[in-house]
C-alpha positions as CSV (number, residue, x, y, z in Angstrom):
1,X,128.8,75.3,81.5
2,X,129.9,76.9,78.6
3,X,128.1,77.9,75.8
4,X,128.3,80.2,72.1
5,X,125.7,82.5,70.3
6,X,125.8,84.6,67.7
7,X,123.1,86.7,66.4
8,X,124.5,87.8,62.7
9,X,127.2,86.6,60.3
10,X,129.1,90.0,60.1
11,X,132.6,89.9,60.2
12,X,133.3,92.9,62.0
13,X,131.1,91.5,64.9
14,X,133.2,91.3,68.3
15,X,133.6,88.2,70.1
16,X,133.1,88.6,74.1
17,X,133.6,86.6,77.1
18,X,130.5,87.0,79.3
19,X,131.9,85.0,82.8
20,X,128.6,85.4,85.2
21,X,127.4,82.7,87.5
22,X,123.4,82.0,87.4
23,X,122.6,80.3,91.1
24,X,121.9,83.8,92.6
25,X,119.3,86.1,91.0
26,X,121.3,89.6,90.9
27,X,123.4,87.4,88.3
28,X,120.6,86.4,86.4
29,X,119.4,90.1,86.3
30,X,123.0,90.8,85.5
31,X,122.7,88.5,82.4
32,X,119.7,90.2,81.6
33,X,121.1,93.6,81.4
34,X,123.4,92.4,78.9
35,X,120.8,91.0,76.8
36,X,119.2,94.0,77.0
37,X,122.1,96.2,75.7
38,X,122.3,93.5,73.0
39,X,119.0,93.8,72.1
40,X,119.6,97.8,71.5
41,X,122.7,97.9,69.6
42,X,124.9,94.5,70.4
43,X,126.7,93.0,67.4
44,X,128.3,90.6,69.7
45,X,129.0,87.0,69.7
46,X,129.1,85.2,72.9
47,X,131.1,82.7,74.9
48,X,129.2,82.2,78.1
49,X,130.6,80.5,80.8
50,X,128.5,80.1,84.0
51,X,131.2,78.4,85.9
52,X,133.3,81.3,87.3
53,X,136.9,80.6,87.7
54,X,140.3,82.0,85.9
55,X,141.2,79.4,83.2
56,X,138.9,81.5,80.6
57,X,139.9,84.4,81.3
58,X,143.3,83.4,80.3
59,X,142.6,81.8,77.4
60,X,141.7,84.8,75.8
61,X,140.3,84.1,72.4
62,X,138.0,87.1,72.6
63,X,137.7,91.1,71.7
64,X,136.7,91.7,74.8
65,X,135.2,90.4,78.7
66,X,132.5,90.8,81.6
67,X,133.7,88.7,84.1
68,X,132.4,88.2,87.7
69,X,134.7,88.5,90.7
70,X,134.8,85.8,92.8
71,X,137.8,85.0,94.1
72,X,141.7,86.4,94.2
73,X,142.9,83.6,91.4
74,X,140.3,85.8,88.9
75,X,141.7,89.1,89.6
76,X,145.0,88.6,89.1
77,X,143.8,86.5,85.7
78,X,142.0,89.7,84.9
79,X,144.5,91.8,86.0
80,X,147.4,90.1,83.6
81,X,144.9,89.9,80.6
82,X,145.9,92.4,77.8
83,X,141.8,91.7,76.6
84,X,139.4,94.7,77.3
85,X,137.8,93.6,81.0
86,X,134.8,94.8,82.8
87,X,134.3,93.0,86.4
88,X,130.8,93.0,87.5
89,X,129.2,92.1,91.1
90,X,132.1,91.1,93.2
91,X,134.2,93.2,92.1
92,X,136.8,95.6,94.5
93,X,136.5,99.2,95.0
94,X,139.6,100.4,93.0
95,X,139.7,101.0,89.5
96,X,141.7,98.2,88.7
97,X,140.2,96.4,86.8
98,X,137.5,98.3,85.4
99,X,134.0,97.6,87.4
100,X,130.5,98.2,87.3
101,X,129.3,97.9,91.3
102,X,126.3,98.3,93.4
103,X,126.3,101.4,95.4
104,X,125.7,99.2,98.7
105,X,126.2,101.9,100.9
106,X,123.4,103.7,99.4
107,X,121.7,100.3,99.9
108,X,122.2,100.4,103.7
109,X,120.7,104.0,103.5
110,X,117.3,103.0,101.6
111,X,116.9,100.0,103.8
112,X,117.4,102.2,107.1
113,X,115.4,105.4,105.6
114,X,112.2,102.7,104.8
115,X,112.3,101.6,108.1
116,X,112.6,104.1,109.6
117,X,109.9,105.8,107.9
118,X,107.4,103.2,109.4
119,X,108.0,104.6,112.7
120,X,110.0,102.1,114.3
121,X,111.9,103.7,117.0
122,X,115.1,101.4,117.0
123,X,116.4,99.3,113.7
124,X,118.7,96.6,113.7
125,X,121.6,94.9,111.1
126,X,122.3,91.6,110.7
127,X,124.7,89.4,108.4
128,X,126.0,86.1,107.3
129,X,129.2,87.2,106.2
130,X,132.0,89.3,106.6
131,X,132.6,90.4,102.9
132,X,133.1,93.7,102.3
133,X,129.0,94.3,100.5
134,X,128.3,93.5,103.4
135,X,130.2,95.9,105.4
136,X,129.4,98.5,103.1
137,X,125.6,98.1,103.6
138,X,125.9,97.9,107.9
139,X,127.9,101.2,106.9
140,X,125.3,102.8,105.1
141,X,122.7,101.6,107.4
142,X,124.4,103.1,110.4
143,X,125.1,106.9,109.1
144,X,121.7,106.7,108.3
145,X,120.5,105.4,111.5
146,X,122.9,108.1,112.9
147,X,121.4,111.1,110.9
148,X,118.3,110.4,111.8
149,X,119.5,109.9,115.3
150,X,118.4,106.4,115.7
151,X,120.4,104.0,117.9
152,X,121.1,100.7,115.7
153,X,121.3,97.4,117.2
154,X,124.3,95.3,116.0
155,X,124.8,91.8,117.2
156,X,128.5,90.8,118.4
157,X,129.1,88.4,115.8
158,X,128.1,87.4,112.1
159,X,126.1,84.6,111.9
160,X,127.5,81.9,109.5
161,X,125.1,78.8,109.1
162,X,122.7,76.5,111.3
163,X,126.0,76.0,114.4
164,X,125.0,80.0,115.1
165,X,121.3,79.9,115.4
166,X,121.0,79.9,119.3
167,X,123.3,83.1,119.2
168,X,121.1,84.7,116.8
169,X,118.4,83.7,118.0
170,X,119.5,85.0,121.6
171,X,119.9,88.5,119.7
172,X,116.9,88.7,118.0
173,X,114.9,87.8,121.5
174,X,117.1,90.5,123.1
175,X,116.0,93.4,120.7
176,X,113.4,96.0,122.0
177,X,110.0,95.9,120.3
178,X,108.6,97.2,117.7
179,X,112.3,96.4,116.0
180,X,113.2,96.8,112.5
181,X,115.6,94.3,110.8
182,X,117.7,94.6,108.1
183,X,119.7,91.2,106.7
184,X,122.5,91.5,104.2
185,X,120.9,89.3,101.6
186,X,117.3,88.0,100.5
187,X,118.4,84.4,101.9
188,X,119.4,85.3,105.0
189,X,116.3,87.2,105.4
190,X,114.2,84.1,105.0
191,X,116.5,82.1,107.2
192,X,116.3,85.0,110.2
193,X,112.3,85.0,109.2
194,X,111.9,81.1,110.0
195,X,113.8,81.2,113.2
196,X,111.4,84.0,114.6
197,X,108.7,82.1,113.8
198,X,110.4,79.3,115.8
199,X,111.1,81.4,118.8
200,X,107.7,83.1,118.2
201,X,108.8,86.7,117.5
202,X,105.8,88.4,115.3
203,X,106.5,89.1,111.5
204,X,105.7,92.3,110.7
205,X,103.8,93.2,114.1
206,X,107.0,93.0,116.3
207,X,109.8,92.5,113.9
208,X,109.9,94.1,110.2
209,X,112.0,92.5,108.4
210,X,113.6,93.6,104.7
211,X,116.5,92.2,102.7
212,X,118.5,92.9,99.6
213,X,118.6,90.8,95.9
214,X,114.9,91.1,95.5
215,X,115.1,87.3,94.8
216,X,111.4,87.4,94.0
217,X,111.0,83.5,94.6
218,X,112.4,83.6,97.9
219,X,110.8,86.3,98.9
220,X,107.4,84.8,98.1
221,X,108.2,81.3,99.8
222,X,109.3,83.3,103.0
223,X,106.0,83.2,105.8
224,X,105.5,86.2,105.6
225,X,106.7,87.4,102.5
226,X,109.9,89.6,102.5
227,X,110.0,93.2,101.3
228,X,113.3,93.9,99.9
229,X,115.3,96.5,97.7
230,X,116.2,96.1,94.3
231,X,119.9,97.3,94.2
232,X,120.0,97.9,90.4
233,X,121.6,94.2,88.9
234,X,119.9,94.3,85.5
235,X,121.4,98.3,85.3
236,X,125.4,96.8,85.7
237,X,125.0,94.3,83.2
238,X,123.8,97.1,80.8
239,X,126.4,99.7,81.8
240,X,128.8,96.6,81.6
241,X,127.9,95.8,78.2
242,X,128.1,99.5,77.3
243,X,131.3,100.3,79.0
244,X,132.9,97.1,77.0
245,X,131.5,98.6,74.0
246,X,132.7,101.9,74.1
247,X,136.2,100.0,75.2
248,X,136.5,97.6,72.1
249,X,135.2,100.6,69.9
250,X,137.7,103.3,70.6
251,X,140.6,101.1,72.0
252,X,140.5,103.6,75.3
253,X,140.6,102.2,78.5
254,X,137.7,104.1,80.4
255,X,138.1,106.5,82.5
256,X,136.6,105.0,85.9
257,X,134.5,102.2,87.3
258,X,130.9,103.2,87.5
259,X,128.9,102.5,90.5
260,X,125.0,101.7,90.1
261,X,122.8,103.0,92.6
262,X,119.4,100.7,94.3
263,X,116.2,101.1,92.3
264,X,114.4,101.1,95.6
265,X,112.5,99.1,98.0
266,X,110.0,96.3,96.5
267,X,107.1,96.2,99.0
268,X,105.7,93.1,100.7
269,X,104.3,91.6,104.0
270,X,107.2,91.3,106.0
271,X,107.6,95.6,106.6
272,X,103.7,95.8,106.1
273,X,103.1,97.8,109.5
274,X,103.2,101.6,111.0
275,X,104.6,101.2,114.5
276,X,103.0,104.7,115.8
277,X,100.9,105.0,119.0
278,X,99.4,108.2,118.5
279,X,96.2,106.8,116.6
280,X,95.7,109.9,114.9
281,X,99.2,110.5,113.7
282,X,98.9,106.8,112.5
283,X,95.6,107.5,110.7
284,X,97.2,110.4,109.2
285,X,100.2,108.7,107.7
286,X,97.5,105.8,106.2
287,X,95.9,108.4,104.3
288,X,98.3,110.2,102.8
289,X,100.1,107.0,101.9
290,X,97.4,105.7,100.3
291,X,96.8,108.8,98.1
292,X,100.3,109.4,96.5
293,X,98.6,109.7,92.7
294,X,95.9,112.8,94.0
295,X,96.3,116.6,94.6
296,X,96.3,115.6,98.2
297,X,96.6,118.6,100.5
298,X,97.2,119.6,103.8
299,X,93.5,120.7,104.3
300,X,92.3,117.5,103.3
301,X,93.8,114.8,105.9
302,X,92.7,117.3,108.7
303,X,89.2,117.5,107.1
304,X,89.5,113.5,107.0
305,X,90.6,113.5,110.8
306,X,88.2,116.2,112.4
307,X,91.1,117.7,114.3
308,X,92.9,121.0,114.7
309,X,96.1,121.7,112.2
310,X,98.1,122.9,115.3
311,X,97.6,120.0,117.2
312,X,98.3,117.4,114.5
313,X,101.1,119.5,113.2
314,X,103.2,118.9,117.0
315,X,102.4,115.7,117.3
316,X,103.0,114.5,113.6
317,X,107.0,116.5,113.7
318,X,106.9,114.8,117.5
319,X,106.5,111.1,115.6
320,X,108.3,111.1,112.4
321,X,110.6,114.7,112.4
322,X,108.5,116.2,109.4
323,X,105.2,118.5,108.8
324,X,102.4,116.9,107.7
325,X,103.3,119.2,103.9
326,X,106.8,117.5,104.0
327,X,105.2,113.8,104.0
328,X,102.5,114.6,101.4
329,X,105.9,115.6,99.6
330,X,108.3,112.6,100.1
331,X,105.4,110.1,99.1
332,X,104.9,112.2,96.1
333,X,108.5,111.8,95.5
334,X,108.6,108.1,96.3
335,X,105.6,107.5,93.7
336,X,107.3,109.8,90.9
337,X,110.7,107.7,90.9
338,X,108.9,104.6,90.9
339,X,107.0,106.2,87.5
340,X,110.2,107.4,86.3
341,X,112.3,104.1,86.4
342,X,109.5,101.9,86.3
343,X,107.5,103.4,83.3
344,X,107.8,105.0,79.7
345,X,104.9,107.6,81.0
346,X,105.5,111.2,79.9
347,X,106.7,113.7,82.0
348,X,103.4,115.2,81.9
349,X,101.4,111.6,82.5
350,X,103.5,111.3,85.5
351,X,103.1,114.8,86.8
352,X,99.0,114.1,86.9
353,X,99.7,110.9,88.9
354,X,101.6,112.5,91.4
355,X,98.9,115.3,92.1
356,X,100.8,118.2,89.8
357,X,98.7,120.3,87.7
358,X,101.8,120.7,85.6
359,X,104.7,118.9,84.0
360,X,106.6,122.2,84.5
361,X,105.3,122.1,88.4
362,X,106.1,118.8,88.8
363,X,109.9,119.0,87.5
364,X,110.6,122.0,89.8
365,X,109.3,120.4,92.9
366,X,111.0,117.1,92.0
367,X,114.6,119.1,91.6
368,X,113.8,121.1,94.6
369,X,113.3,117.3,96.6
370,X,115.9,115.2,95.2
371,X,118.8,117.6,93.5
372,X,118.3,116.4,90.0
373,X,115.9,116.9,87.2
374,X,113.3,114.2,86.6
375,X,114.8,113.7,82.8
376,X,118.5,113.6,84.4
377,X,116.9,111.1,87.0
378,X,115.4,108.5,84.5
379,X,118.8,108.6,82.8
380,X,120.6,108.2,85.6
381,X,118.4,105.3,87.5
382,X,117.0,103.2,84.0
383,X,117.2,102.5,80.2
384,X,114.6,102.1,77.7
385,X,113.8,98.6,77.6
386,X,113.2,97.3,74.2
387,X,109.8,96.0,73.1
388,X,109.7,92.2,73.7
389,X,108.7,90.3,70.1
């Protein structure tokens, strides 16, 4: 499908090539971080092909490109181009061409670090493919696995379609319980949630399951319904548009690709469980999870328990490797970057919601937790989203 827009009639707008398929939703949000850097400062007229192959790249025709990376005959087409190019999605590692990629290693980490946090004493990774996001997530999901000194499961093979069910579903039934399960993509998520339903392997009781894409449709259709992580696609289409701006503007190749980090993990029924058998420990972690936007202290969850600090202290570092202070602290943290990517809120508005008396508190804790400045970390993670007409 191919299609042409144009928003003014000025002369000196640029025409550019936007090559992004639509069947997957990360390209979809890619599209829409386009439209969003458009919407803030685009003077650009499209050519928008959906159908991603090389023939338009090499037709030129256009000021400048954002092409998706799909197969080797695109690359070189890109590669040969004299056009300005930014590759988005599949693109390689190397700077040439130009990309904008998701930081999937840093995906891998979230994905083991959230399950991990729900107490599950051994995780698991499982793919459909042998491409190398995928490798780079199992990557990611191992060194964190390993850091926190977890053993992670992986099965012998990847699993490619419905000829490799009885395998997988041999290697899910051989995985110790309470497990947690990470799959390489939404779809395969909802494919590995339907066969343990089949071979009767408890969704989130037994098995928590979490994918990546945050293909929200999919994720609701899936019984039950999948948490996942939002790896950042509407931020590469905007950094894409911008990088291609800058390009087309100043005739300078830029300097680097740019890799996006994950947003974080979008929360549904499928990792819905705390897999801890001390029942007070358990009760604990409930209550301080469920009071990220108070002053919660300390004092207050062993008032709420009836038991001595001491005592909860050992057994709480015993279950999760942290004080009681130090998970007070990371949920904090957890609700403040959900505010600062997810919100417009004030620095001060967001500092009350997290339980800081002050912005000024607030900023230094936040720097002290995550290395960067809450400012520097909207920047960094979101853009202002125009107002919608």
């Amino acid at each position: 499908m191919s299609t042409t827009a144009s928003g003014t009639s000025s002369s000196t707008r640029k025409r550019v090539l936007v090559l992004v398929g639509t069947e997957y939703a990360h390209n979809r949000a890619i599209l829409g971080g386009i439209g969003d850097y458009q919407d803030h400062q685009g003077m650009w007229e499209y050519v928008f092909e959906t159908n991603v192959r090389p023939d338009p790249v090499r037709r030129g025709g256009v000021d400048g490109m954002i092409v998706e990376l799909r197969d080797a005959e695109t690359h070189r087409a890109v590669r040969e181009t004299p056009i300005p190019v930014i590759t988005v999605a599949g693109a390689p590692d190397d700077d040439d061409p130009i990309a904008v990629t998701h930081d999937n290693r840093a995906v891998g980490k979230m994905a083991a670090a959230h399950l991990a946090d729900l107490g599950l004493p051994h995780l698991a990774f499982v793919t459909h493919a042998d491409e190398t996001f995928t490798r780079h997530r199992r990557d990611g999901f191992m060194q964190e696995c390993s850091r926190r000194r977890l053993k992670c499961y992986l099965p012998p093979a990847v699993f490619n379609g419905s000829q490799d069910e009885p395998a997988l579903a041999e290697f899910l039934r051989s995985l110790p319980r309470p497990v947690g399960v990470f799959c390489s993509t939404d779809r395969f998520a909802f494919e590995v949630a339907r066969l343990c339903k089949a071979i009767s392997i408890r969704i989130p009781e037994e098995m928590a399951l979490l994918g990546v894409d945050d293909e929200v449709e999919i994720c609701r259709l899936s019984n039950p319904p999948l948490s996942s992580i939002d790896h950042g696609s509407r931020r590469v289409g905007y950094e894409a548009a911008r990088l291609l701006d800058r390009w087309m503007a100043t005739g300078k190749r830029p300097a680097g690709s740019v890799v996006v980090p994950p947003t974080g993990v979008v929360l549904r029924r499928s990792t819905d469980l705390l897999a801890v058998d001390d029942s007070e420990v358990a009760a604990a972690i409930r209550y301080i999870r469920n009071h990220p936007t108070g002053a919660l202290k300390v004092s207050d969850v062993l008032r709420r328990l009836a038991v001595s600090r001491r005592s909860l202290e050992i057994r709480f570092h015993r279950v999760l490797g942290r004080t009681i202070h130090e998970e007070i602290t990371r949920v904090r943290m957890d609700r403040a970057r959900q505010l600062l990517i997810g919100t417009d809120w004030s620095m001060p508005h967001i500092a009350d919601a997290c339980g800081y008396a002050f912005a000024s508190q607030f900023s230094n804790a936040f720097k002290r937790e995550m290395g960067i400045s809450p400012v520097a970390f909207r920047n960094q993670f979101r853009y202002r989203k125009p107002k919608e007409d």
